[in-house]
Jmol script that loads the backbone (N, CA, C; Angstrom):
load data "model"
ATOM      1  N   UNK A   1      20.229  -7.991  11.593  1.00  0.00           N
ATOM      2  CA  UNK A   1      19.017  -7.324  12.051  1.00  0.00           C
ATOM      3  C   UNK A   1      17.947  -7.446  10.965  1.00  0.00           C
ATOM      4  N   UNK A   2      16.566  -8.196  11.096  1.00  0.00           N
ATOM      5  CA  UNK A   2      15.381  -8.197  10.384  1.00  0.00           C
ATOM      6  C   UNK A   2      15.664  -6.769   9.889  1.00  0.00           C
ATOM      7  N   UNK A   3      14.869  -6.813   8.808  1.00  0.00           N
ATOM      8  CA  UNK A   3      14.712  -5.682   8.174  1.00  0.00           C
ATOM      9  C   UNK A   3      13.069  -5.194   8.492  1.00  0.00           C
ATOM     10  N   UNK A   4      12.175  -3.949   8.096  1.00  0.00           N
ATOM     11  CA  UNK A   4      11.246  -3.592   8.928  1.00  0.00           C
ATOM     12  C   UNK A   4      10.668  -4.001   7.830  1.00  0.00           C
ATOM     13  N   UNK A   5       9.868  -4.640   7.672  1.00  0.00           N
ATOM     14  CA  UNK A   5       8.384  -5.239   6.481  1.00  0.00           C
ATOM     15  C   UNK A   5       7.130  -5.068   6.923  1.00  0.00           C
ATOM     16  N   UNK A   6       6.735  -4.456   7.595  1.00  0.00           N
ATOM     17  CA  UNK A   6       5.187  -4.956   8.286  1.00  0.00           C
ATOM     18  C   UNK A   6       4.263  -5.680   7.255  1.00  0.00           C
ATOM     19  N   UNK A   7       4.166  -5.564   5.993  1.00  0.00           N
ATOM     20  CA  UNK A   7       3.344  -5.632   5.065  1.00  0.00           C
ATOM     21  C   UNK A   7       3.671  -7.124   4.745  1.00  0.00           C
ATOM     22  N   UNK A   8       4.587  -7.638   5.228  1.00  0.00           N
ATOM     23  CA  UNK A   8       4.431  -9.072   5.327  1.00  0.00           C
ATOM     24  C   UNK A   8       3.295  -9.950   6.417  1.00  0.00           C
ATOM     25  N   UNK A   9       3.562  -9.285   7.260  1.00  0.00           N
ATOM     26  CA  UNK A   9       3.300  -9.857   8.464  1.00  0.00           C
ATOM     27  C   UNK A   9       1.330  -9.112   8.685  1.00  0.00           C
ATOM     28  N   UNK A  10       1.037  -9.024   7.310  1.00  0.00           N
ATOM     29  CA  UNK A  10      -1.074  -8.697   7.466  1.00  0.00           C
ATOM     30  C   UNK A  10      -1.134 -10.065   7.105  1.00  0.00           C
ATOM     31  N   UNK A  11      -2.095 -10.569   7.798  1.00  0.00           N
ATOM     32  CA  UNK A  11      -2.809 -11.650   7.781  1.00  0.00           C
ATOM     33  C   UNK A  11      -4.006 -11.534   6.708  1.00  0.00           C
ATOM     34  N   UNK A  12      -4.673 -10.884   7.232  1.00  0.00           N
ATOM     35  CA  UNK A  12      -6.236 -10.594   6.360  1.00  0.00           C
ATOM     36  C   UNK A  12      -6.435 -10.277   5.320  1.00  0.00           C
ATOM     37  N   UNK A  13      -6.811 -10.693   4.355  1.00  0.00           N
ATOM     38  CA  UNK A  13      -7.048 -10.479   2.989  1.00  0.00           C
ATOM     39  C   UNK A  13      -7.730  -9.544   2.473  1.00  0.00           C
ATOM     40  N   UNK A  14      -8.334  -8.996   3.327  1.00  0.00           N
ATOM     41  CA  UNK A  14      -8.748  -7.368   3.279  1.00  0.00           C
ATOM     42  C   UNK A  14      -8.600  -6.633   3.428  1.00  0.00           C
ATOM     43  N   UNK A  15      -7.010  -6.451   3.788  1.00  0.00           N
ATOM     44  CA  UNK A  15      -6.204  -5.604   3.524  1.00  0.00           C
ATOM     45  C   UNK A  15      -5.866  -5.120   1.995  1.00  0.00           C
ATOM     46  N   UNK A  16      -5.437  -6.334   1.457  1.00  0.00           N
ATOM     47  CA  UNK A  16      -4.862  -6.202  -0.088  1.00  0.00           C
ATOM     48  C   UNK A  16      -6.168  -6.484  -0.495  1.00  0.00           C
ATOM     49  N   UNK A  17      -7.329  -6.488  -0.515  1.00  0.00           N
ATOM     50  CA  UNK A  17      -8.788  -6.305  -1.116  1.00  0.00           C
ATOM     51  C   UNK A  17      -9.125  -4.671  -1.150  1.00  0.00           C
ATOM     52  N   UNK A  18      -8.714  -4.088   0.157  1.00  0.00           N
ATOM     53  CA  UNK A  18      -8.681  -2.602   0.037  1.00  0.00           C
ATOM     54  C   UNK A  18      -7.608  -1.567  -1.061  1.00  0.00           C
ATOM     55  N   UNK A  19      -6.555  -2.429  -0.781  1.00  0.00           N
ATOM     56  CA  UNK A  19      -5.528  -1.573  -1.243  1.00  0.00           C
ATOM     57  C   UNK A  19      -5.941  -1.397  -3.053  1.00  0.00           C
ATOM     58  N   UNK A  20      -6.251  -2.832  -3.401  1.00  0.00           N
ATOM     59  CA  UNK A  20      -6.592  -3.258  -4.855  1.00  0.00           C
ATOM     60  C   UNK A  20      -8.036  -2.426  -5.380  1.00  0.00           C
ATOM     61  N   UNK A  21      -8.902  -2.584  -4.195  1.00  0.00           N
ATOM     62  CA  UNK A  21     -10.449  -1.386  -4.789  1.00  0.00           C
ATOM     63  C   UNK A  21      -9.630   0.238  -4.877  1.00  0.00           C
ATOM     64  N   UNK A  22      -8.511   0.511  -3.925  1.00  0.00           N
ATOM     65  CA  UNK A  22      -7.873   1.971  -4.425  1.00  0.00           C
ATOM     66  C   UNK A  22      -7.174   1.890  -5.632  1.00  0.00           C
ATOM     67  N   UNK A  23      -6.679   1.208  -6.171  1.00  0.00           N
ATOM     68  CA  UNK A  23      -5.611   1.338  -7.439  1.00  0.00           C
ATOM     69  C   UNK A  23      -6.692   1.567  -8.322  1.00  0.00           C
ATOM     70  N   UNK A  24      -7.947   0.887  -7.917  1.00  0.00           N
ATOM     71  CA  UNK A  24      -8.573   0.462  -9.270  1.00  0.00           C
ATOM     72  C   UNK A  24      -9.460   2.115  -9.354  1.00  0.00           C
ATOM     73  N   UNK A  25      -9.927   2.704  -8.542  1.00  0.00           N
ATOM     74  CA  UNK A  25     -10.791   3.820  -8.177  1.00  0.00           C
ATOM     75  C   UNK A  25      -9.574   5.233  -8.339  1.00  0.00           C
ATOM     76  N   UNK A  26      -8.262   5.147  -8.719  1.00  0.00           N
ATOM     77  CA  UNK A  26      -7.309   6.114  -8.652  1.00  0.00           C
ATOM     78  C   UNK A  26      -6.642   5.797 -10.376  1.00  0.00           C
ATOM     79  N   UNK A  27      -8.008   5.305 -11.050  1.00  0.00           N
ATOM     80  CA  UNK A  27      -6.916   5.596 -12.324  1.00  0.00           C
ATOM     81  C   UNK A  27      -6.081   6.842 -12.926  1.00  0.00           C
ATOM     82  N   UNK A  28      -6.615   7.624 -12.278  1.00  0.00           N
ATOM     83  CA  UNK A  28      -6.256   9.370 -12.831  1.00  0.00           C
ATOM     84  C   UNK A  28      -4.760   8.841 -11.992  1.00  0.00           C
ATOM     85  N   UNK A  29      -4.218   8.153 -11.749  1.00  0.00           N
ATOM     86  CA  UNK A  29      -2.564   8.186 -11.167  1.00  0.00           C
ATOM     87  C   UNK A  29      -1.698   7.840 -12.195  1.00  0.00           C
ATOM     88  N   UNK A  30      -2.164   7.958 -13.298  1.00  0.00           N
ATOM     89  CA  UNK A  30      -1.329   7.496 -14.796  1.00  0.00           C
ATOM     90  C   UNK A  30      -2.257   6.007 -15.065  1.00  0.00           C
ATOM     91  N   UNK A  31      -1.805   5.295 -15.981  1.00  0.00           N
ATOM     92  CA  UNK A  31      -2.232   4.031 -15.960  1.00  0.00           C
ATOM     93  C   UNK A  31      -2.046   3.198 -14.871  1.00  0.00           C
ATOM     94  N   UNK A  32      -3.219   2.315 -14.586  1.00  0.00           N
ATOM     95  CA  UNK A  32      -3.237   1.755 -13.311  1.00  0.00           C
ATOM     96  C   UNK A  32      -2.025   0.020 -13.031  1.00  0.00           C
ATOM     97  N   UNK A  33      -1.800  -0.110 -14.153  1.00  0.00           N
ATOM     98  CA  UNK A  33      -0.931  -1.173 -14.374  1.00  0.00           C
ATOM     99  C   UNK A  33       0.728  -0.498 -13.796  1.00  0.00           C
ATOM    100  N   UNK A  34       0.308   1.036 -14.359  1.00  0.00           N
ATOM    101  CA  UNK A  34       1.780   1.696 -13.585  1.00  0.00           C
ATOM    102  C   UNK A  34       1.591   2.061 -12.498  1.00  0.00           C
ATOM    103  N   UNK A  35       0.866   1.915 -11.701  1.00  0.00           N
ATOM    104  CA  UNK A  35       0.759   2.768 -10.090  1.00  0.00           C
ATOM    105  C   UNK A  35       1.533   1.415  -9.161  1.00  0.00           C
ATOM    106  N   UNK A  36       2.357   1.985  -8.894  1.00  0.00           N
ATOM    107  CA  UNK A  36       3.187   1.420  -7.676  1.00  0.00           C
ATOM    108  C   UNK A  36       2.700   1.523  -6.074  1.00  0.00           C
ATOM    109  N   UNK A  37       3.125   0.604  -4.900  1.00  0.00           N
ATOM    110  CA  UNK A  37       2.603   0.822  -3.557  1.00  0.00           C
ATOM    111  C   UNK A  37       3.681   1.198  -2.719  1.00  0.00           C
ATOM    112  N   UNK A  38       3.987   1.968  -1.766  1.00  0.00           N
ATOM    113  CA  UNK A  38       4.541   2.285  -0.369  1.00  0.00           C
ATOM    114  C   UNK A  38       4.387   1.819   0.416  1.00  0.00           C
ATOM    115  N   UNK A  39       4.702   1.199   1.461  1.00  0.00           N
ATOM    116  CA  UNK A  39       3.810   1.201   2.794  1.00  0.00           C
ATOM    117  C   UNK A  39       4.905   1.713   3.882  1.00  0.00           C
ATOM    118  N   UNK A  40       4.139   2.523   5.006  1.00  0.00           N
ATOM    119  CA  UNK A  40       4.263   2.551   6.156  1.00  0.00           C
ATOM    120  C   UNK A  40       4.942   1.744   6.828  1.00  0.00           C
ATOM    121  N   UNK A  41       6.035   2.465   7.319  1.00  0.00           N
ATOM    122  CA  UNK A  41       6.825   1.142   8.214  1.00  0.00           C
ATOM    123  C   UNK A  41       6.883   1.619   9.818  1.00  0.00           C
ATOM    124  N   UNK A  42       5.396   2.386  10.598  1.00  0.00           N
ATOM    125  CA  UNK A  42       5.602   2.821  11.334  1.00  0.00           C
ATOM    126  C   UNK A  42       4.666   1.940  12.051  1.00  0.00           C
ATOM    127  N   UNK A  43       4.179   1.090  12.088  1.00  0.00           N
ATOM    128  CA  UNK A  43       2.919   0.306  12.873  1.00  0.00           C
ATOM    129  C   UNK A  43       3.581  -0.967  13.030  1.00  0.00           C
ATOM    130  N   UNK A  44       2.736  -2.257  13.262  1.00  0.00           N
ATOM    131  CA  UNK A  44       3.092  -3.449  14.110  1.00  0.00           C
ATOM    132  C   UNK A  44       2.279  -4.280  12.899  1.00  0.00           C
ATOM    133  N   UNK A  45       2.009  -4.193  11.226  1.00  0.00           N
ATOM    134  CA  UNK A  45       1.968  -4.875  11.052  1.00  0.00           C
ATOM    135  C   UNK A  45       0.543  -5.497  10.151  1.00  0.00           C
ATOM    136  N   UNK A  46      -0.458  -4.913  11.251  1.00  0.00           N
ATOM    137  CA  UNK A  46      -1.824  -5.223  11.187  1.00  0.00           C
ATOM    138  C   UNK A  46      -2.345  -4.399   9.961  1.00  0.00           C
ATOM    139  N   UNK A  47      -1.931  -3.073  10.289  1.00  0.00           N
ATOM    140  CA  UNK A  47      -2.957  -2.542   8.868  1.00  0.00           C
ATOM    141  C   UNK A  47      -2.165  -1.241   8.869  1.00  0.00           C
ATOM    142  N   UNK A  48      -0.866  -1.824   8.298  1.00  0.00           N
ATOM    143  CA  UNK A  48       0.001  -0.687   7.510  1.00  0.00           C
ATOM    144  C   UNK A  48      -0.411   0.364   6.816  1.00  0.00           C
ATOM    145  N   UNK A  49      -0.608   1.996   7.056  1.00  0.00           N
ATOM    146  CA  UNK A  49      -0.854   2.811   6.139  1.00  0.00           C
ATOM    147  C   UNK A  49       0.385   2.992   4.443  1.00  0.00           C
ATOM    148  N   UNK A  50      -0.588   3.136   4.020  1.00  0.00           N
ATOM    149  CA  UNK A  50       0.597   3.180   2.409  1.00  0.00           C
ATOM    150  C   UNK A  50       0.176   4.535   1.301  1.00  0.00           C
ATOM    151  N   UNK A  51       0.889   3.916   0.378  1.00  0.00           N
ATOM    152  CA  UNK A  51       0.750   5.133  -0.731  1.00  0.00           C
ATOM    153  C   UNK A  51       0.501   4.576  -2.144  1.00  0.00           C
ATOM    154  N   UNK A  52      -0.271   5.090  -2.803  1.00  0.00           N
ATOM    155  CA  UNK A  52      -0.087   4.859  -4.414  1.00  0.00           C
ATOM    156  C   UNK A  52       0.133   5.672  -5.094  1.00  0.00           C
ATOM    157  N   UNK A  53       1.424   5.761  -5.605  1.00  0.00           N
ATOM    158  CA  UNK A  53       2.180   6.344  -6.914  1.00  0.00           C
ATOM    159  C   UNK A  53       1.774   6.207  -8.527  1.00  0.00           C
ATOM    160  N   UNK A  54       1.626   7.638  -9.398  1.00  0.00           N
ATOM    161  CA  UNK A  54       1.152   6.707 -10.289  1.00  0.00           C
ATOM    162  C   UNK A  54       2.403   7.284 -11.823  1.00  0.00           C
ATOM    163  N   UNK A  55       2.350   7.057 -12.421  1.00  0.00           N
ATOM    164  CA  UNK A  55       3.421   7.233 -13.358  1.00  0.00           C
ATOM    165  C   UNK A  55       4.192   8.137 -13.514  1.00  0.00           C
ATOM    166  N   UNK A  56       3.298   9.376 -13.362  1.00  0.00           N
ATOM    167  CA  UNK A  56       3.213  10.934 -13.809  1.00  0.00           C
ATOM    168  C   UNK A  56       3.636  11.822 -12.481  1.00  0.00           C
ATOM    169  N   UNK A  57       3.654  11.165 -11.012  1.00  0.00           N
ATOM    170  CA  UNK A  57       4.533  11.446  -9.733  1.00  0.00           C
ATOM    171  C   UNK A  57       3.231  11.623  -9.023  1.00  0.00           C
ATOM    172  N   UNK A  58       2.360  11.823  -9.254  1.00  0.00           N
ATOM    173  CA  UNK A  58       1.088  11.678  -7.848  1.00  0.00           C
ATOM    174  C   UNK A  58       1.064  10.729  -7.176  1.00  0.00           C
ATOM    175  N   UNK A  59       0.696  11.781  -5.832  1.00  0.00           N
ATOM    176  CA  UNK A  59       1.015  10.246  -4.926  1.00  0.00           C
ATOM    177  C   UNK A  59      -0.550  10.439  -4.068  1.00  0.00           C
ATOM    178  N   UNK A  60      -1.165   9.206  -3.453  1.00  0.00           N
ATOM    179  CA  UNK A  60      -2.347   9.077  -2.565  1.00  0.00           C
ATOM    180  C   UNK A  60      -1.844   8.776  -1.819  1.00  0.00           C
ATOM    181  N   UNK A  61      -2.012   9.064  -0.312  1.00  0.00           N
ATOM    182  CA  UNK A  61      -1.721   8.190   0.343  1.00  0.00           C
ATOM    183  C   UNK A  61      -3.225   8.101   1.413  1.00  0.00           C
ATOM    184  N   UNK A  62      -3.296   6.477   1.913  1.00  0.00           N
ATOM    185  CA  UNK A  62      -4.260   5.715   2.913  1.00  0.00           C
ATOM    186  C   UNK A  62      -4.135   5.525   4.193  1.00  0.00           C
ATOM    187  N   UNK A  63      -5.286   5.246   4.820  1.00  0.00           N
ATOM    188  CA  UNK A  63      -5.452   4.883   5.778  1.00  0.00           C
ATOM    189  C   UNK A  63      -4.903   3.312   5.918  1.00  0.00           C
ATOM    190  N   UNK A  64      -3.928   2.512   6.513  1.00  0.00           N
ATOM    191  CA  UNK A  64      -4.528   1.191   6.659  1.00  0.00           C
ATOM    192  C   UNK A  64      -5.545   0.223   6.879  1.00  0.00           C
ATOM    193  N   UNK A  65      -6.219   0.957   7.827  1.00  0.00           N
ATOM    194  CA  UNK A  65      -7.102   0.660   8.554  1.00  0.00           C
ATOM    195  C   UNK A  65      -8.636   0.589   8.049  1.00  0.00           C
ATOM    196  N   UNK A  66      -9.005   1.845   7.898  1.00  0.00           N
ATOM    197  CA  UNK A  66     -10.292   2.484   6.707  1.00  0.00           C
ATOM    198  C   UNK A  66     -10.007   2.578   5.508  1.00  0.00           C
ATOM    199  N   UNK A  67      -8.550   2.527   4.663  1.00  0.00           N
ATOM    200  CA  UNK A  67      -8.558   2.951   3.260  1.00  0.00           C
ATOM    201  C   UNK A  67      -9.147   3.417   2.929  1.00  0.00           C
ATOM    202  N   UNK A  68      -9.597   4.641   3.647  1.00  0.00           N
ATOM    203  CA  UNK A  68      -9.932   6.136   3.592  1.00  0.00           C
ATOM    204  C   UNK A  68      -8.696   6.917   3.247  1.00  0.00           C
ATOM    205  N   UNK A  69      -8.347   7.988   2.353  1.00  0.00           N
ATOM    206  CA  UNK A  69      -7.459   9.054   2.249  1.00  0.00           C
ATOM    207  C   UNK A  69      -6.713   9.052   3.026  1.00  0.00           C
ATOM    208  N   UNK A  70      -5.726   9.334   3.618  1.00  0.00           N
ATOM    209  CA  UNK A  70      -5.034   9.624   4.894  1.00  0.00           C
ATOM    210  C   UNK A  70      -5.525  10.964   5.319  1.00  0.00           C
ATOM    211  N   UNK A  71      -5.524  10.947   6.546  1.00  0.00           N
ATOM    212  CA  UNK A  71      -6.003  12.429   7.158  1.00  0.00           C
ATOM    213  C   UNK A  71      -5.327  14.065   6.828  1.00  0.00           C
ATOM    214  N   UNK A  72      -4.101  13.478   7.027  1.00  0.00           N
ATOM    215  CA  UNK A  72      -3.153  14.929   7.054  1.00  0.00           C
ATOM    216  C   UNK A  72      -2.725  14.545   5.368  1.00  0.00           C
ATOM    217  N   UNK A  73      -2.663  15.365   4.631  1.00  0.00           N
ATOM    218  CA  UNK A  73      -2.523  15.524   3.535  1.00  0.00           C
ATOM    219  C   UNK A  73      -2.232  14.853   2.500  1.00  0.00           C
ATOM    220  N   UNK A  74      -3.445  13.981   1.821  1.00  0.00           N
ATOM    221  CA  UNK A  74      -3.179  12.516   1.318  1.00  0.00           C
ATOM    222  C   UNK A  74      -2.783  12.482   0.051  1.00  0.00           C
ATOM    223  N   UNK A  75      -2.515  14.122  -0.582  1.00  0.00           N
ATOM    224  CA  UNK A  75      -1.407  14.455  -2.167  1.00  0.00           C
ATOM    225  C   UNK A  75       0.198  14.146  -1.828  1.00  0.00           C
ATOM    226  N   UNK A  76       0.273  14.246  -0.082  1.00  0.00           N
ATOM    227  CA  UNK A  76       1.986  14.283  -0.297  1.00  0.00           C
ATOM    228  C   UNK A  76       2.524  12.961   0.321  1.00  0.00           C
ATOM    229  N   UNK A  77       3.912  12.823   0.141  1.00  0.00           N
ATOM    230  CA  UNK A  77       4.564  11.625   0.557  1.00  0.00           C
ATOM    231  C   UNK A  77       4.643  11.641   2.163  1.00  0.00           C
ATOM    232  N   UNK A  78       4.753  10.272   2.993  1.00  0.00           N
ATOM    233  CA  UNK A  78       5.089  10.003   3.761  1.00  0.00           C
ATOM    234  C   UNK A  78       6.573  10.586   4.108  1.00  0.00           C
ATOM    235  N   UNK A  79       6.815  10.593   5.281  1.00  0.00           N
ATOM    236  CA  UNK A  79       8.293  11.202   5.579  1.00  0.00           C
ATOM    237  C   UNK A  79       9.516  10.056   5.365  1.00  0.00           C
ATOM    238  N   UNK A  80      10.823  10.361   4.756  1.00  0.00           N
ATOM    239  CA  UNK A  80      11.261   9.813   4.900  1.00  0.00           C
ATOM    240  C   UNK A  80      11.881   8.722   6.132  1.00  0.00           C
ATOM    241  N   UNK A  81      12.039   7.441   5.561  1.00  0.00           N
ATOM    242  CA  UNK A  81      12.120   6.839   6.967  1.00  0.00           C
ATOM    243  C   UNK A  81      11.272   6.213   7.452  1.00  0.00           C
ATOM    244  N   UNK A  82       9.763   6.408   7.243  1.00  0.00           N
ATOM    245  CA  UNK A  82       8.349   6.800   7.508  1.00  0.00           C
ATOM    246  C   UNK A  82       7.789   5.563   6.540  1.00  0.00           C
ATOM    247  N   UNK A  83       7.956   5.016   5.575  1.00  0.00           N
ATOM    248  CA  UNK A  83       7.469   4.859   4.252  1.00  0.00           C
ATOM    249  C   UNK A  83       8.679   4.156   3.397  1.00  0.00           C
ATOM    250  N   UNK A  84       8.516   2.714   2.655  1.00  0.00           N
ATOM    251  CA  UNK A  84       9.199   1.696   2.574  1.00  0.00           C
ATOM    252  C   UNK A  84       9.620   2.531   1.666  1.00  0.00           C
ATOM    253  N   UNK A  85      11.112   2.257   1.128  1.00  0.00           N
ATOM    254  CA  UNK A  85      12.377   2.365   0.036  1.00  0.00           C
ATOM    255  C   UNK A  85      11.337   1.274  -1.176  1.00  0.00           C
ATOM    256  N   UNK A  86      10.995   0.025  -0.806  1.00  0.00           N
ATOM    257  CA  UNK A  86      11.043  -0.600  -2.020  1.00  0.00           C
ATOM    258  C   UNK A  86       9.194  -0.271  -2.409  1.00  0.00           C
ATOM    259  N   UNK A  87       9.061  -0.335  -3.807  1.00  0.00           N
ATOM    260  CA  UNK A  87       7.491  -0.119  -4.373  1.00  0.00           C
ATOM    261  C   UNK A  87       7.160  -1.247  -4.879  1.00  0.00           C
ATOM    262  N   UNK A  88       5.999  -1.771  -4.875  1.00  0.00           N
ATOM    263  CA  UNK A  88       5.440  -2.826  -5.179  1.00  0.00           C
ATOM    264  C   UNK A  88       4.397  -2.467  -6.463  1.00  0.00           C
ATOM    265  N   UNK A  89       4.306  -3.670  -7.162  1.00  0.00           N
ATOM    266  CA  UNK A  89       3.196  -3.395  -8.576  1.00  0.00           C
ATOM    267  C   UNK A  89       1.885  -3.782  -8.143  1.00  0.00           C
ATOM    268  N   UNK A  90       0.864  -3.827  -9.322  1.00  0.00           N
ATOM    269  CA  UNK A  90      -0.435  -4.557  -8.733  1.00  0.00           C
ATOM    270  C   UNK A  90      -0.507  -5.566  -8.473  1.00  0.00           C
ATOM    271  N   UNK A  91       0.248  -6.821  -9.643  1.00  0.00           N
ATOM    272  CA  UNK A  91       0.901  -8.000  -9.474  1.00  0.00           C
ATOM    273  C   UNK A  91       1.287  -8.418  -7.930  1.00  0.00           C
ATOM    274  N   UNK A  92       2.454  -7.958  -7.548  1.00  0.00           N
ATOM    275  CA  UNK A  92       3.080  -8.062  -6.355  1.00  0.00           C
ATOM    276  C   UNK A  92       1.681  -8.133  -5.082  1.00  0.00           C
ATOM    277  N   UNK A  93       1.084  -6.990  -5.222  1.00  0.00           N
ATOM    278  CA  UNK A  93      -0.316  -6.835  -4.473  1.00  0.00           C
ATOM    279  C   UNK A  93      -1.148  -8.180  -3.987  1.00  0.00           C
ATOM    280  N   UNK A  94      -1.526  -8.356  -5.493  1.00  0.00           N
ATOM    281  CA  UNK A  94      -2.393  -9.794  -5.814  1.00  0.00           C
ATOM    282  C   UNK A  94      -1.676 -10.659  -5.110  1.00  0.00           C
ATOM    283  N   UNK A  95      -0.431 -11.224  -5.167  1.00  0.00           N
ATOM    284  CA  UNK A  95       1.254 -11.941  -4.902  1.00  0.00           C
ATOM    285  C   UNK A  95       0.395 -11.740  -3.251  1.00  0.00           C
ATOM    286  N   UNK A  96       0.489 -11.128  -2.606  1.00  0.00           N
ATOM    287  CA  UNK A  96       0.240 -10.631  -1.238  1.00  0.00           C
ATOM    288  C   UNK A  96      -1.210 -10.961  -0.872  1.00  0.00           C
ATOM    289  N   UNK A  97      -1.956 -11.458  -1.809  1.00  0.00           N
ATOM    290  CA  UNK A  97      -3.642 -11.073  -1.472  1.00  0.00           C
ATOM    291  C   UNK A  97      -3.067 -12.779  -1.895  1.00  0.00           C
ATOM    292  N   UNK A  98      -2.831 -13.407  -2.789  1.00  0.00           N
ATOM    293  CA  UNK A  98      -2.707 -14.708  -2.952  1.00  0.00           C
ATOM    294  C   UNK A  98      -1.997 -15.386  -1.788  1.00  0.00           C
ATOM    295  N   UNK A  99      -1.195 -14.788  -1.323  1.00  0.00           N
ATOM    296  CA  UNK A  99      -0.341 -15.539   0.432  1.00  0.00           C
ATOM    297  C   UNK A  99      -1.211 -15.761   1.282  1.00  0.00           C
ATOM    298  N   UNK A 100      -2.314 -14.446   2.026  1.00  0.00           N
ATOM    299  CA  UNK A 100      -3.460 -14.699   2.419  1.00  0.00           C
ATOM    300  C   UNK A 100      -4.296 -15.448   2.657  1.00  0.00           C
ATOM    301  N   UNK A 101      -4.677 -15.958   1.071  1.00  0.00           N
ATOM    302  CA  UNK A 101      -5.956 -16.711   0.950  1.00  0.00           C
ATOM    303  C   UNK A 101      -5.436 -18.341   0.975  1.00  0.00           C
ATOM    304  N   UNK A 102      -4.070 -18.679   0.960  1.00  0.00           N
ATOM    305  CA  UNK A 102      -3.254 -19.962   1.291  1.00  0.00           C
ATOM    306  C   UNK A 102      -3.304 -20.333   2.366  1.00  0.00           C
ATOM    307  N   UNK A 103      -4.040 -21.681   2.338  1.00  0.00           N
ATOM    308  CA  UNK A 103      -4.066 -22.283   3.785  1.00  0.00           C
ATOM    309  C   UNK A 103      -2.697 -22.584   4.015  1.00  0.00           C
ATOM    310  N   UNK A 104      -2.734 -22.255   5.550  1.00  0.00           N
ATOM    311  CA  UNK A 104      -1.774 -22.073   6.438  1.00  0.00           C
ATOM    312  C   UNK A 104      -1.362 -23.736   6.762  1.00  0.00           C
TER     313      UNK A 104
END
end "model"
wireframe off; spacefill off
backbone 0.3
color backbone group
């Protein structure tokens, strides 16, 4: 059985253009080289909501869509289940924003 990734399967590079203007605008999450990503494993793909973690245990979490705050309470974690097991770096991000911009 596939495993659930949606965050593979964004096409648009403005996705990880958004996610990357939040890491950079959330330095108060510890150092920004340490803020790790979440994402949402509850959508189809397109514009996964996620989270940024930052050293010190704060967490943001986003909109996919607007990378706006999340609505319902964007200090706490996604529910388990809700929100990927594995965290990604900024690196990894870029890694994801670099797949993107690769002709197909």
């Amino acid at each position: 059985m596939p495993q659930n990734r949606p965050w593979e399967d964004v096409k648009e590079d403005s996705y990880f253009r958004g996610i990357l203007k939040n890491i950079h605008h959330t330095g108060g999450l510890g150092l920004r080289a340490e803020i790790r990503v979440r994402f949402g494993l509850k959508g189809h793909g397109v514009n996964p909501h996620y989270q940024l973690e930052g050293s010190n245990g704060e967490i943001r979490r986003f909109s996919g869509q607007s990378h706006k705050p999340y609505h319902r309470s964007p200090n706490e974690t996604f529910e388990p289940g809700n929100i990927s097991d594995e965290s990604f770096s900024v690196e990894d991000i870029k890694s994801m924003l670099a797949r993107c911009l690769s002709p197909r």
